[in-house]
Backbone of each chain as ProteinMPNN parsed JSONL, in Angstrom:
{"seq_chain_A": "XXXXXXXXXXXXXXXXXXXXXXXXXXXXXXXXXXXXXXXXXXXXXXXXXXXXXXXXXXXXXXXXXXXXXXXXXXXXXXXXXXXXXXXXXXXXXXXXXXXXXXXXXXXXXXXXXXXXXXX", "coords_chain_A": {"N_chain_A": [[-0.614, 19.853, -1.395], [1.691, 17.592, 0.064], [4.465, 17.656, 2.678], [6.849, 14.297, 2.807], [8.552, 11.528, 3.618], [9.97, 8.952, 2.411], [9.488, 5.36, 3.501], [9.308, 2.716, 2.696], [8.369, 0.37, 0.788], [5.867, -1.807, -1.179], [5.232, -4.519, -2.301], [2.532, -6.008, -4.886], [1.4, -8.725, -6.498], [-0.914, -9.386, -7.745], [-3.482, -7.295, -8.989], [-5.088, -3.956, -9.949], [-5.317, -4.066, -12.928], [-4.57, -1.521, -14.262], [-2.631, -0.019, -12.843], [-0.429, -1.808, -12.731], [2.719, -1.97, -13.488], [3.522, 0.53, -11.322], [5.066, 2.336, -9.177], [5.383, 1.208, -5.529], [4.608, 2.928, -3.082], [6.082, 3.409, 0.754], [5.142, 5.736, 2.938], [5.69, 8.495, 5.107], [4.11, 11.019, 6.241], [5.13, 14.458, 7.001], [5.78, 17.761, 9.022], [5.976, 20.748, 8.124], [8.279, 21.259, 9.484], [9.608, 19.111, 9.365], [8.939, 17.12, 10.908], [7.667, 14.046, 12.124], [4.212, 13.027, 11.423], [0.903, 12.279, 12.018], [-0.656, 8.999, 10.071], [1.223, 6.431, 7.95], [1.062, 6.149, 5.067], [0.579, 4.327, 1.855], [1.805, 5.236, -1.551], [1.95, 5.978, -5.005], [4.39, 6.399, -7.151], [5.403, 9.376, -9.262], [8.485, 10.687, -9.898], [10.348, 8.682, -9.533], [11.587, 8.446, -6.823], [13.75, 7.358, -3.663], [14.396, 5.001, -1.309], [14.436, 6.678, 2.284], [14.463, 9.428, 0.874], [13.399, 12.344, 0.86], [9.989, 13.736, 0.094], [7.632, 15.35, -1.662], [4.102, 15.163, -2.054], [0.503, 14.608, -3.249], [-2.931, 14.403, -2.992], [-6.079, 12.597, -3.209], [-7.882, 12.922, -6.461], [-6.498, 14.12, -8.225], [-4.062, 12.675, -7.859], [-3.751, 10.825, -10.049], [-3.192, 12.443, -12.215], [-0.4, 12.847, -12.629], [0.205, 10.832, -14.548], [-1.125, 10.948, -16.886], [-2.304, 10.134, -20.421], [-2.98, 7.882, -19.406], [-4.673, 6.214, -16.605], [-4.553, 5.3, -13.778], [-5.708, 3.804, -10.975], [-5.494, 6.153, -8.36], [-4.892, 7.683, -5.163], [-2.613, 8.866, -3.461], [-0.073, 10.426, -4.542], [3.519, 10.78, -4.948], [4.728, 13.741, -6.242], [7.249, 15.174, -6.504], [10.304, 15.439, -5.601], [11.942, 16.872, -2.585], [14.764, 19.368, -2.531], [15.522, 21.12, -0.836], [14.367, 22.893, 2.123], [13.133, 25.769, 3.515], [10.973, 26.744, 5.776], [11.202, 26.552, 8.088], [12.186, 29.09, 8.684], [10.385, 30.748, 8.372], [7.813, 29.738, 9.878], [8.452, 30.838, 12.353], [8.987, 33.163, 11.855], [6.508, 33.918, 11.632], [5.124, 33.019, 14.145], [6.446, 34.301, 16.753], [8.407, 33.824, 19.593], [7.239, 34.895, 22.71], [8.808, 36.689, 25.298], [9.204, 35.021, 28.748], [6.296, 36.802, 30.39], [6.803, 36.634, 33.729], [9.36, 37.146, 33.713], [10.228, 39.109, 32.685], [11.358, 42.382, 34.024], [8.868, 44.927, 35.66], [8.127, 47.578, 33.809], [10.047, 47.377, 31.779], [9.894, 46.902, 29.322], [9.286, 49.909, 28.377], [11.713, 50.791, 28.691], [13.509, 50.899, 26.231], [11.614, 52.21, 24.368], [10.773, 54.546, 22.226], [11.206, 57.695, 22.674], [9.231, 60.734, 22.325], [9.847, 63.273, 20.375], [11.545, 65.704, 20.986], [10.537, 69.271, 20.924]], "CA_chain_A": [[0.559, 18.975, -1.423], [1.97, 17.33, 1.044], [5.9, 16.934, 2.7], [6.699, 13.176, 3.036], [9.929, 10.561, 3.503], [9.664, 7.485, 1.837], [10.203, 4.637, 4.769], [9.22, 1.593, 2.561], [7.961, -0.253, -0.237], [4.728, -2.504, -1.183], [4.769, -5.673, -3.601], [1.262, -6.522, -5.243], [1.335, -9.462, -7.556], [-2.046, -9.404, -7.721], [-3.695, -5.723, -8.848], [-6.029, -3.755, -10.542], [-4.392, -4.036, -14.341], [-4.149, 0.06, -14.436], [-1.682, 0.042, -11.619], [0.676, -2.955, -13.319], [4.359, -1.332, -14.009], [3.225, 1.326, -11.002], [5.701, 1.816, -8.348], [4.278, 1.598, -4.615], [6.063, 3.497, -1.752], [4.92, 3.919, 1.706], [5.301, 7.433, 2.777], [5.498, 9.075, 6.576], [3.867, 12.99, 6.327], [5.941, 15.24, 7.775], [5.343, 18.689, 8.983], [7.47, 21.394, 7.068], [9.507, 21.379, 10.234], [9.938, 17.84, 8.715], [8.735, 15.925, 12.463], [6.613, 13.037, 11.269], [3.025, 13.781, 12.067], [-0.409, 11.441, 10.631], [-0.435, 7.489, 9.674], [2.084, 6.36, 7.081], [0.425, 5.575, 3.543], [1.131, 3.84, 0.541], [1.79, 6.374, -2.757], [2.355, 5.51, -6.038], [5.926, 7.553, -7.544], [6.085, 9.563, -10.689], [9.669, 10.794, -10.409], [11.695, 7.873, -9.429], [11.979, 8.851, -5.741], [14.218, 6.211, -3.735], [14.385, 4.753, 0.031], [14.722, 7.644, 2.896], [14.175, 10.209, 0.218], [12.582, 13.884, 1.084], [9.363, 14.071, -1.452], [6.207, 15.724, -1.931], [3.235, 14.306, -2.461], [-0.368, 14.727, -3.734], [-3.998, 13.619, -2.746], [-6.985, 12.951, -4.195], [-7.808, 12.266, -8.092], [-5.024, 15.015, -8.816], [-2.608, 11.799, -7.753], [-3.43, 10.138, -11.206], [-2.731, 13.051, -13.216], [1.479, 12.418, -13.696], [0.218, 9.502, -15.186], [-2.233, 10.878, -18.344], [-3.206, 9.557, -20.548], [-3.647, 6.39, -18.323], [-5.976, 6.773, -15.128], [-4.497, 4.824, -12.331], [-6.937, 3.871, -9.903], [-4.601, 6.438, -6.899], [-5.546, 8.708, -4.533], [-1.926, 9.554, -3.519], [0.591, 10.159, -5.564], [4.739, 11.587, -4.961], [5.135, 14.073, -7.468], [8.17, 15.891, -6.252], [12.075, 15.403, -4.477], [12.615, 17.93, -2.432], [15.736, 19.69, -2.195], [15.818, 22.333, 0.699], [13.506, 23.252, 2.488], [13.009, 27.125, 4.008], [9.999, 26.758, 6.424], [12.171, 26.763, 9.519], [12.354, 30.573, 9.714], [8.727, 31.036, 7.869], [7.628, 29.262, 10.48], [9.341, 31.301, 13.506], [8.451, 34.564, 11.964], [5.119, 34.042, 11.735], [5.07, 32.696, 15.47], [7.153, 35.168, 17.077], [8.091, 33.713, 20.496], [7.173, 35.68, 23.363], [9.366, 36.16, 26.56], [8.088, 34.736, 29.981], [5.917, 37.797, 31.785], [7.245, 36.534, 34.974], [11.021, 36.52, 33.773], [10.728, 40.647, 32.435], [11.002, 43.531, 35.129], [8.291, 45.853, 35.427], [8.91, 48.975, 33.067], [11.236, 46.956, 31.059], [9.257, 47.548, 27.673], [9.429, 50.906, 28.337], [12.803, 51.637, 28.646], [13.978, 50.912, 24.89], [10.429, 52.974, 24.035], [10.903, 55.773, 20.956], [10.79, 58.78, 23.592], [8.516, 61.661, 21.851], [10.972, 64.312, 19.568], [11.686, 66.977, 21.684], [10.744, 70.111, 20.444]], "C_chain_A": [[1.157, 18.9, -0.024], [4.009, 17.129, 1.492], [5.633, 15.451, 2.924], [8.16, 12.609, 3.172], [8.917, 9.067, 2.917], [10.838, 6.779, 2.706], [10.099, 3.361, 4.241], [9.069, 1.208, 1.062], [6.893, -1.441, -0.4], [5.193, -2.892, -2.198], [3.169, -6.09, -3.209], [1.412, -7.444, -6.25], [-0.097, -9.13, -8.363], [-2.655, -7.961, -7.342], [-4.494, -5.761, -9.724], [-4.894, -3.487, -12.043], [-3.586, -2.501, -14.731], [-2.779, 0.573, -13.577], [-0.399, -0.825, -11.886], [2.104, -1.542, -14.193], [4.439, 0.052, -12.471], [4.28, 0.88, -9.661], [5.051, 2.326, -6.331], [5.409, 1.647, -3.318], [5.159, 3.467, -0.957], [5.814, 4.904, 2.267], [4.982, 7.476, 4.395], [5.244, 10.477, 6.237], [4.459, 13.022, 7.379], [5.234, 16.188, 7.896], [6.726, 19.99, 8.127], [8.67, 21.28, 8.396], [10.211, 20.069, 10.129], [10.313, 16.705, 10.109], [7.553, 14.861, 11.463], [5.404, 13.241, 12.384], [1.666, 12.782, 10.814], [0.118, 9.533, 10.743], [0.356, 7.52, 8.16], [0.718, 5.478, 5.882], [1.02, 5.254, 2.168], [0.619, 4.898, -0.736], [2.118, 5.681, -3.951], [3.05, 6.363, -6.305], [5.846, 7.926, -9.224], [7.464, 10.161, -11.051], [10.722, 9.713, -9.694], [12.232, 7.674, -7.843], [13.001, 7.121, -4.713], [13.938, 6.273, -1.906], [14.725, 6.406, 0.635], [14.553, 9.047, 2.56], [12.627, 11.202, 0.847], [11.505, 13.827, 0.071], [8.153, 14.801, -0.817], [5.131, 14.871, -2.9], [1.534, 14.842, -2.602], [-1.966, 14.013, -3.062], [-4.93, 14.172, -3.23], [-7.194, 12.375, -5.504], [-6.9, 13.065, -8.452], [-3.591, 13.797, -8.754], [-2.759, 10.711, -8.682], [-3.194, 11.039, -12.438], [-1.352, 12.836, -14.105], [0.817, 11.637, -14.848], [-0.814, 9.548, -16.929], [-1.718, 10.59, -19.484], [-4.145, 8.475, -19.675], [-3.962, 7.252, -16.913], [-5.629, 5.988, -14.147], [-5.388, 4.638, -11.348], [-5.847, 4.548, -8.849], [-4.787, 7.137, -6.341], [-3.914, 9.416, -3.907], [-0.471, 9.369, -4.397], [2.268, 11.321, -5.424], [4.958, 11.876, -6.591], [6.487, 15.402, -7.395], [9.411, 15.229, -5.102], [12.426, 16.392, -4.14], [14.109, 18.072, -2.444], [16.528, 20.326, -1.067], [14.498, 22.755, 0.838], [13.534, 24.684, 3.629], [11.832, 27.516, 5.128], [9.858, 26.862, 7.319], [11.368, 28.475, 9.776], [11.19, 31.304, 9.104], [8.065, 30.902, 9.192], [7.524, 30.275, 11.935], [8.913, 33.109, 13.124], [6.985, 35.082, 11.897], [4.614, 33.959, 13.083], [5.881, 33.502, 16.171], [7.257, 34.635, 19.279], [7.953, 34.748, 21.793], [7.795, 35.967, 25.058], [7.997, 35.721, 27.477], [7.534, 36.179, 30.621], [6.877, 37.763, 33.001], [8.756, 37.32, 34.788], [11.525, 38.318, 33.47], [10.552, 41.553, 33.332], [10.139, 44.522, 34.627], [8.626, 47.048, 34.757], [9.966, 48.452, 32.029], [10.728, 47.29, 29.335], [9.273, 48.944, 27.91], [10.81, 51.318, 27.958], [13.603, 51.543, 27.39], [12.512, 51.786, 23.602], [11.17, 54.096, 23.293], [10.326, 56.812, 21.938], [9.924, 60.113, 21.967], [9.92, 62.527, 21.061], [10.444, 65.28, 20.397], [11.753, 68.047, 20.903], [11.723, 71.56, 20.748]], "O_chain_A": [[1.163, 19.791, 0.824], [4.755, 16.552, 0.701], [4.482, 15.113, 3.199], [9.027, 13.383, 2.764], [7.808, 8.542, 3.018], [12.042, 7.0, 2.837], [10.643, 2.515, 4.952], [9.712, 1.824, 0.212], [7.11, -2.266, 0.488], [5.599, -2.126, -3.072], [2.644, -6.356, -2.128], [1.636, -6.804, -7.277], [-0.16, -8.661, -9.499], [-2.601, -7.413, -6.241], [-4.849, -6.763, -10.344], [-3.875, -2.796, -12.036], [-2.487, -2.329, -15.259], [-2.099, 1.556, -13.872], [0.633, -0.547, -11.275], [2.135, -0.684, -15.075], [5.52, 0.639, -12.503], [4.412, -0.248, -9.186], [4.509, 3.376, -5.985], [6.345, 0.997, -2.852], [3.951, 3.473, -1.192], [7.034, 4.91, 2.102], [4.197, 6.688, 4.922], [6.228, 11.15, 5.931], [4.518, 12.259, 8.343], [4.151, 16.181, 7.31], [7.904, 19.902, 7.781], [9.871, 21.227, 8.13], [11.28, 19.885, 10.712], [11.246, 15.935, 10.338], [6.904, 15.059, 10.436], [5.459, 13.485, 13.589], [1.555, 12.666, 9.594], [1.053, 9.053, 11.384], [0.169, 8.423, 7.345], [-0.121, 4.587, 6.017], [1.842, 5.94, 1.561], [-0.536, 5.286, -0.912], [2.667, 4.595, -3.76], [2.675, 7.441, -5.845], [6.096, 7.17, -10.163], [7.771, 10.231, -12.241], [11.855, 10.069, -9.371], [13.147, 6.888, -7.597], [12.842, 5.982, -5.151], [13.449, 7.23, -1.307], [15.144, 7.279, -0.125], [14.48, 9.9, 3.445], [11.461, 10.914, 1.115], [11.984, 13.866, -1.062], [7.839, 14.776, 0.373], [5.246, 14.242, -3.951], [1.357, 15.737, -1.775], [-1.822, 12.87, -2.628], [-5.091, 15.332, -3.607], [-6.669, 11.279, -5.703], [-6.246, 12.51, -9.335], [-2.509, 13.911, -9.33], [-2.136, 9.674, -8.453], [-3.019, 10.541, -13.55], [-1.114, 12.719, -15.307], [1.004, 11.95, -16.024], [-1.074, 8.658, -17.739], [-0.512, 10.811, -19.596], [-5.339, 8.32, -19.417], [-3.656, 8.341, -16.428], [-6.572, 5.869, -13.365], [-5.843, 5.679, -10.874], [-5.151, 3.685, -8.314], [-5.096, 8.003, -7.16], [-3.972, 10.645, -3.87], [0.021, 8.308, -4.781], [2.183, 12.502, -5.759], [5.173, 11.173, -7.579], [6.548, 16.357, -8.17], [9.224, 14.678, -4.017], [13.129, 17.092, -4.869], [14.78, 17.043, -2.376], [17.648, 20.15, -0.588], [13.674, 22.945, -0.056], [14.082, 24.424, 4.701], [11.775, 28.722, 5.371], [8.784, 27.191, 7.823], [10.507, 28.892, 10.55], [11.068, 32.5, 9.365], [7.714, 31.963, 9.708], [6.433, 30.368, 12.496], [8.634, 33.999, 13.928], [6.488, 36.198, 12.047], [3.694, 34.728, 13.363], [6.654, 32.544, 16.158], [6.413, 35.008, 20.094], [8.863, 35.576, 21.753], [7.189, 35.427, 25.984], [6.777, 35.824, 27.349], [8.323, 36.741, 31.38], [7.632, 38.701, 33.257], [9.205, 38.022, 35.695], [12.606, 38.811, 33.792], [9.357, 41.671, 33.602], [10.318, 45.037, 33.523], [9.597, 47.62, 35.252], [10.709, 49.276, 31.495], [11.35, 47.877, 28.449], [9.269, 49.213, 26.708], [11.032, 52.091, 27.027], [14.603, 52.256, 27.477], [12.561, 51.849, 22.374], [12.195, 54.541, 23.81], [9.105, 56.871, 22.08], [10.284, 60.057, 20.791], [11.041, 62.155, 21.408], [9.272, 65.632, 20.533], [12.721, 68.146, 20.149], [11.768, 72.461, 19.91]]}, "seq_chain_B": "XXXXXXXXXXXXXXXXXXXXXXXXXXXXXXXXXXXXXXXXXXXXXXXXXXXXXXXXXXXXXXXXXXXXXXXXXXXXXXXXXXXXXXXX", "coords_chain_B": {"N_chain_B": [[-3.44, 6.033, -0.615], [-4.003, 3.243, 1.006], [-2.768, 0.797, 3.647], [-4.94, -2.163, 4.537], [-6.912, -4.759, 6.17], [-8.872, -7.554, 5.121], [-11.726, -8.739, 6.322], [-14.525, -8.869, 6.622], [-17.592, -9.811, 4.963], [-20.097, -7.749, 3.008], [-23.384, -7.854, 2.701], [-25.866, -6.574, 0.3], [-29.364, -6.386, -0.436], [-30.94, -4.916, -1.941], [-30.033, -1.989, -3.445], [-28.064, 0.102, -5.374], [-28.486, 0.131, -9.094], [-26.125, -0.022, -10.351], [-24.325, -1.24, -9.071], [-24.513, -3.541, -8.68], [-23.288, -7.31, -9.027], [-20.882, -6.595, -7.353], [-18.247, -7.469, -5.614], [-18.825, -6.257, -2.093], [-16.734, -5.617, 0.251], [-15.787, -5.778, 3.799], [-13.11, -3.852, 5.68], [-10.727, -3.481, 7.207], [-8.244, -0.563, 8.47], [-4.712, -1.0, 8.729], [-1.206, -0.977, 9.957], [2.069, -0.566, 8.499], [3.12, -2.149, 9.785], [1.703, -4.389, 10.19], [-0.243, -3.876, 12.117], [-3.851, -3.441, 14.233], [-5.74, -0.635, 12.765], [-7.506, 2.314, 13.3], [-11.27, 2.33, 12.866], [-13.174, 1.048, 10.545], [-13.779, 0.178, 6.984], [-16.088, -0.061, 4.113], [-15.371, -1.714, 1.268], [-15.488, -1.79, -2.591], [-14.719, -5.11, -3.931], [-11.804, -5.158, -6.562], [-10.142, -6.8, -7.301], [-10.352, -9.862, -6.643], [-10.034, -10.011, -4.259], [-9.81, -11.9, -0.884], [-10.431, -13.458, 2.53], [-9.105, -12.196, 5.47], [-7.111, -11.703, 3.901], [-4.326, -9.195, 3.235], [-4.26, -6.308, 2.104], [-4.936, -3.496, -0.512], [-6.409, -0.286, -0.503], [-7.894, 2.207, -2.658], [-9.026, 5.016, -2.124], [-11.792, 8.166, -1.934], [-12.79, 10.141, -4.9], [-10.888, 8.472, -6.841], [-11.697, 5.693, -6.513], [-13.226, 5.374, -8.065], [-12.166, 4.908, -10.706], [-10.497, 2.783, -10.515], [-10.548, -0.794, -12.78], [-13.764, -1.485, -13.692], [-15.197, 0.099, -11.916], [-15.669, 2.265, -13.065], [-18.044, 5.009, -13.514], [-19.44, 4.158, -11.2], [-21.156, 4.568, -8.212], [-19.18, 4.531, -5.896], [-16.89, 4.806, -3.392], [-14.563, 4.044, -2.247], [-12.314, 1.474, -2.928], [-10.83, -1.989, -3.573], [-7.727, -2.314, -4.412], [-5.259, -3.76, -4.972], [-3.722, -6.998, -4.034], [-1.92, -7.279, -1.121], [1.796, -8.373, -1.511], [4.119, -8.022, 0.283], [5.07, -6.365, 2.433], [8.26, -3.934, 2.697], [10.01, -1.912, 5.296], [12.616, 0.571, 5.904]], "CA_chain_B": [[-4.299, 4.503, -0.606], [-3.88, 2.217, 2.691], [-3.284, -1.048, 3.75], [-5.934, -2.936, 5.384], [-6.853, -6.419, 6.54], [-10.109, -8.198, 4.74], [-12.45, -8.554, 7.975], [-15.839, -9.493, 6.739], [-18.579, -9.081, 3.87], [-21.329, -7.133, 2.988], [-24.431, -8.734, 1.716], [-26.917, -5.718, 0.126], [-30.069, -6.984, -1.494], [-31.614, -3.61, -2.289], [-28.526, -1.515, -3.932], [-27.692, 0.944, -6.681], [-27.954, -1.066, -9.684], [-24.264, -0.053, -11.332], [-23.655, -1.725, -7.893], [-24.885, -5.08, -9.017], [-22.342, -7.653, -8.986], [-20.266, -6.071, -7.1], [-18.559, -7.732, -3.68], [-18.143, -5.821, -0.841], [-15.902, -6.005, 1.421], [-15.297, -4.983, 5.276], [-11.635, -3.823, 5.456], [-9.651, -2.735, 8.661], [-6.761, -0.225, 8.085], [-3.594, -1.68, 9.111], [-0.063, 0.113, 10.319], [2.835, -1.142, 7.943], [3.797, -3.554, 10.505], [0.018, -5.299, 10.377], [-1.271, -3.866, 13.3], [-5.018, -2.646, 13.374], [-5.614, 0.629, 13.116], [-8.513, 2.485, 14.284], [-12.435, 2.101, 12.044], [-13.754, -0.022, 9.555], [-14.351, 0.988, 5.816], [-16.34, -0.814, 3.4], [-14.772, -1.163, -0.188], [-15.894, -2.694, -3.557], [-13.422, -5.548, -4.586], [-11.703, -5.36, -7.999], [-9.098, -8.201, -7.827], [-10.678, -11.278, -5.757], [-9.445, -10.674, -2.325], [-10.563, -12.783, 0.683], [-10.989, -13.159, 3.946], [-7.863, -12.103, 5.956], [-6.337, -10.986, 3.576], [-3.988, -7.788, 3.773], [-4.981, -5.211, 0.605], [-4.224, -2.172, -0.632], [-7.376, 0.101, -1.196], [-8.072, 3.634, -2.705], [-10.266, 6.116, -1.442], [-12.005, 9.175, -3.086], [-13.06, 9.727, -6.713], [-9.897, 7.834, -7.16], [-11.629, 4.708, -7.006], [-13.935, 5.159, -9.634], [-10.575, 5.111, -11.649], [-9.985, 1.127, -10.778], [-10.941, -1.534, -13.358], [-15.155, -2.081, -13.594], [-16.105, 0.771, -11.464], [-16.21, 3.671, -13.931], [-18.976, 5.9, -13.129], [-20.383, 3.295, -9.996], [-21.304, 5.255, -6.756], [-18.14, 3.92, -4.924], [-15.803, 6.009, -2.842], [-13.096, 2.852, -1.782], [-11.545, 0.132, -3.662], [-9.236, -2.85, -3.276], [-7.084, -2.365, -6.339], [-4.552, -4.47, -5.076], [-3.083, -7.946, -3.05], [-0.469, -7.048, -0.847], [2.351, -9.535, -1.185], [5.097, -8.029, 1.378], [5.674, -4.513, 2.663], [9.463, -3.448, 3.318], [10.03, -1.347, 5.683], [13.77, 1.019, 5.774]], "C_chain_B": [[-3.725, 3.772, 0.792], [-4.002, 1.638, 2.825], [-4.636, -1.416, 5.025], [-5.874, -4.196, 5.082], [-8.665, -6.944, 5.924], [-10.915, -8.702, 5.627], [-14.054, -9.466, 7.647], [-16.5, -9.227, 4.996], [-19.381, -8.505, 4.339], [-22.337, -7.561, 2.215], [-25.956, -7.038, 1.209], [-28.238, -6.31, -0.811], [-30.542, -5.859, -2.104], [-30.666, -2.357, -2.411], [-28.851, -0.55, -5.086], [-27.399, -0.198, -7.875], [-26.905, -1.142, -10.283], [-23.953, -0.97, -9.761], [-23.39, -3.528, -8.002], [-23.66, -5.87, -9.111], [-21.171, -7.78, -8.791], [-19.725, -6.867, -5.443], [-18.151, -6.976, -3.237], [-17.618, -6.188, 0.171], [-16.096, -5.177, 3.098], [-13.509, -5.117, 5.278], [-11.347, -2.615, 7.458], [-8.067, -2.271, 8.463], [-6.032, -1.198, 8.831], [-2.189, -0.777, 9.227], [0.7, -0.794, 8.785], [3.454, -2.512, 8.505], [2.53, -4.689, 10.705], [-0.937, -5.22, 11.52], [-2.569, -2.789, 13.086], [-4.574, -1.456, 13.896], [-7.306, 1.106, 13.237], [-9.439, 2.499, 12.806], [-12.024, 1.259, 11.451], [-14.089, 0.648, 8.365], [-15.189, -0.315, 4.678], [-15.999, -0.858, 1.699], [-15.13, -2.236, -1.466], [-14.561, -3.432, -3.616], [-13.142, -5.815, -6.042], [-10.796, -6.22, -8.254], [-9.449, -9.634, -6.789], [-10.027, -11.566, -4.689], [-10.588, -11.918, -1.391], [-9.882, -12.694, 1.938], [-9.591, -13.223, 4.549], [-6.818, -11.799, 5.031], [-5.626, -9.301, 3.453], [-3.881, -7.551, 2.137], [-4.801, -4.089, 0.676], [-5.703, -1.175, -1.169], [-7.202, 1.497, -1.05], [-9.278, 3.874, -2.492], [-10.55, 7.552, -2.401], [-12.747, 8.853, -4.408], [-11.961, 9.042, -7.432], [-10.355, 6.403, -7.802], [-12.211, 4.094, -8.152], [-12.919, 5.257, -10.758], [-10.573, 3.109, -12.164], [-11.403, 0.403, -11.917], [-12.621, -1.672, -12.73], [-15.835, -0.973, -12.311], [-16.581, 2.415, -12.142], [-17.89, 4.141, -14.287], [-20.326, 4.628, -12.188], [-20.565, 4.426, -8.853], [-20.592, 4.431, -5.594], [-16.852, 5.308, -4.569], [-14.843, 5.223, -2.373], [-13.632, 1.445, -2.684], [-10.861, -0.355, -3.606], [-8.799, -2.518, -4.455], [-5.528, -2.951, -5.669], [-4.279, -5.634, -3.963], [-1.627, -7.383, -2.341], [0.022, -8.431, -0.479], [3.348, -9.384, 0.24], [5.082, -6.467, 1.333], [7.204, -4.6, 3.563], [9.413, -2.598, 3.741], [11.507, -0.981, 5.727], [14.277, 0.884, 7.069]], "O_chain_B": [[-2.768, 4.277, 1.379], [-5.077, 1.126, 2.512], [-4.972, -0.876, 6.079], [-5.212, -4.768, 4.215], [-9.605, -6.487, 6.574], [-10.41, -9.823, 5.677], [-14.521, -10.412, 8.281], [-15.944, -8.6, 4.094], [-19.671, -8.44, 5.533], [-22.154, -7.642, 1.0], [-26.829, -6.733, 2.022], [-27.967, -6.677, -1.955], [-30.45, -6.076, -3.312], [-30.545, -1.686, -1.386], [-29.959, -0.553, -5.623], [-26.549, -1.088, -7.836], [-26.574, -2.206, -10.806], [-22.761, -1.277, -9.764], [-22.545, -4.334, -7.613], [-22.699, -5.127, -9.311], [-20.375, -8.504, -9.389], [-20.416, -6.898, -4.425], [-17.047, -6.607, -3.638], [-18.04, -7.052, 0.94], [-16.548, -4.044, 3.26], [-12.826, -6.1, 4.99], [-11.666, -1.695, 8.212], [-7.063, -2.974, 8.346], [-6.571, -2.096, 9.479], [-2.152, 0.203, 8.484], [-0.001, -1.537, 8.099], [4.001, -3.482, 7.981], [2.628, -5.713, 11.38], [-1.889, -5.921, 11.864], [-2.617, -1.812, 12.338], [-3.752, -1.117, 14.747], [-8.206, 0.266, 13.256], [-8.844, 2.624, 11.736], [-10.937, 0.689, 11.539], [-14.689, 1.714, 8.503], [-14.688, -1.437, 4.602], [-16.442, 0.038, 0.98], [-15.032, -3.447, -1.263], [-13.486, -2.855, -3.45], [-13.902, -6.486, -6.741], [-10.559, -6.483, -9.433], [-8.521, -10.276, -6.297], [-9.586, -12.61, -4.209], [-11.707, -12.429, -1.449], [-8.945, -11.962, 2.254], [-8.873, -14.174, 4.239], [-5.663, -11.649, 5.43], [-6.356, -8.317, 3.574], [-3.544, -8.329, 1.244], [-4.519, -3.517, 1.729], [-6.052, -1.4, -2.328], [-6.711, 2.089, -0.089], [-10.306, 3.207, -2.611], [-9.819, 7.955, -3.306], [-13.158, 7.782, -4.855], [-12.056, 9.004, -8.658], [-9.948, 5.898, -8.848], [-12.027, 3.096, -8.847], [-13.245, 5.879, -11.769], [-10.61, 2.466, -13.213], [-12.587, 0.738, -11.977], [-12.805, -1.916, -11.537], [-16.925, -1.266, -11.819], [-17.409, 3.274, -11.838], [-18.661, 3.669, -15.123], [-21.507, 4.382, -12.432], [-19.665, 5.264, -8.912], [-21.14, 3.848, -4.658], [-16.287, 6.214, -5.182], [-13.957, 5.949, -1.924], [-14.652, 0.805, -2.939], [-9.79, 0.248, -3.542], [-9.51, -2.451, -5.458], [-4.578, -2.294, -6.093], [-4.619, -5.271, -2.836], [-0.562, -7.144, -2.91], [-0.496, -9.301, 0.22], [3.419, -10.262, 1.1], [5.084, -5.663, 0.401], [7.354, -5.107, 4.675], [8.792, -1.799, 3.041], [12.165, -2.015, 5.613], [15.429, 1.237, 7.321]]}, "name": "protein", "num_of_chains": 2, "seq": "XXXXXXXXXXXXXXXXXXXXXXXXXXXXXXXXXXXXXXXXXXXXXXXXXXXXXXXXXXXXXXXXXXXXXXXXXXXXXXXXXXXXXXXXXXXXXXXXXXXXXXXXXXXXXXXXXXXXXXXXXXXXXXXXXXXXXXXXXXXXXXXXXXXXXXXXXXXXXXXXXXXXXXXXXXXXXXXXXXXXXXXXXXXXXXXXXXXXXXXXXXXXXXX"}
């Protein structure tokens, strides 16, 4: 699954009959740090999602599942509105930035060093 | 699924026969604003596009989903006319 904003909307008069009542967004992937990142693609919506709207989204034949019984011809498919997103400091602790070399004085990692227990 | 622009045909005489009667198309993604975007894909058509026209096609085992290709050896499909795309 994917993050996404919904930046648009597609009219089809003219469709494959399975797809008739189906609503067609076009979608910008984001990255969780939620920068837009990729080519924008058209999704079909199973919860309702509206303009500017935060969602998640699906690819693949998994993006006609919402929809079973019926089979949609869709390969992607918003099946979530986010709410908040936490990925910020996921993100940051996994990456841990590292000062500049240049910028730390020689011995400087040392001197906050766990000295040995003196016996 | 992704817009593209209707570009050319494909003429196969020697084919898969679930393929039979089938047109192909040449399709060129497209941005939202109609500009190309980079390759070429070739996709069965299931609603009577033509030439220059801008279309909406799925990709994947998806498309074996659209109308008349259930269980064809197709991996893209027009499954729709685009009339207008809004942009926010």
């Amino acid at each position: 699954m994917y993050f996404g904003r919904v930046v648009g909307c597609v009219w089809c008069t003219t469709k494959n009959p399975a797809l008739l009542g189906q609503r067609l967004l076009v979608v910008q992937p984001l990255t969780p740090q939620l920068e837009a990142t990729g080519k924008r693609l058209v999704c079909t919506d199973s919860t309702g999602a509206g303009a500017g709207e935060l969602v998640y989204w699906v690819r693949g034949k998994e993006a006609s599942f919402p929809f079973l019984p019926a089979e949609p011809p869709t390969d992607t498919c918003i099946v979530g509105i986010v709410d908040s997103v936490h990925a910020q400091a996921l993100a940051e602790a996994r990456q841990p930035t590292l000062p500049d070399p240049a910028s730390v004085p020689a011995g400087a990692h040392r001197k906050n060093a766990r000295k040995p227990p003196s016996c | 699924m992704i817009l593209a622009r209707v570009v050319g045909t494909v003429v196969a005489t020697r084919k898969d026969p679930r393929l039979e009667g089938k047109k192909l198309l040449v399709l060129k993604p497209i941005s939202p604003e109609g500009k190309d975007e980079a390759g070429y894909v070739v996709a069965v058509d299931t609603v009577s596009a033509g030439y220059r026209e801008r279309v909406l096609a799925v990709a994947g085992s998806s498309a074996r989903m659209a109308e008349g290709c259930k269980d064809t050896p197709v991996d893209t499909a027009i499954v729709g006319i685009v009339d207008e795309v809004h942009l926010d």
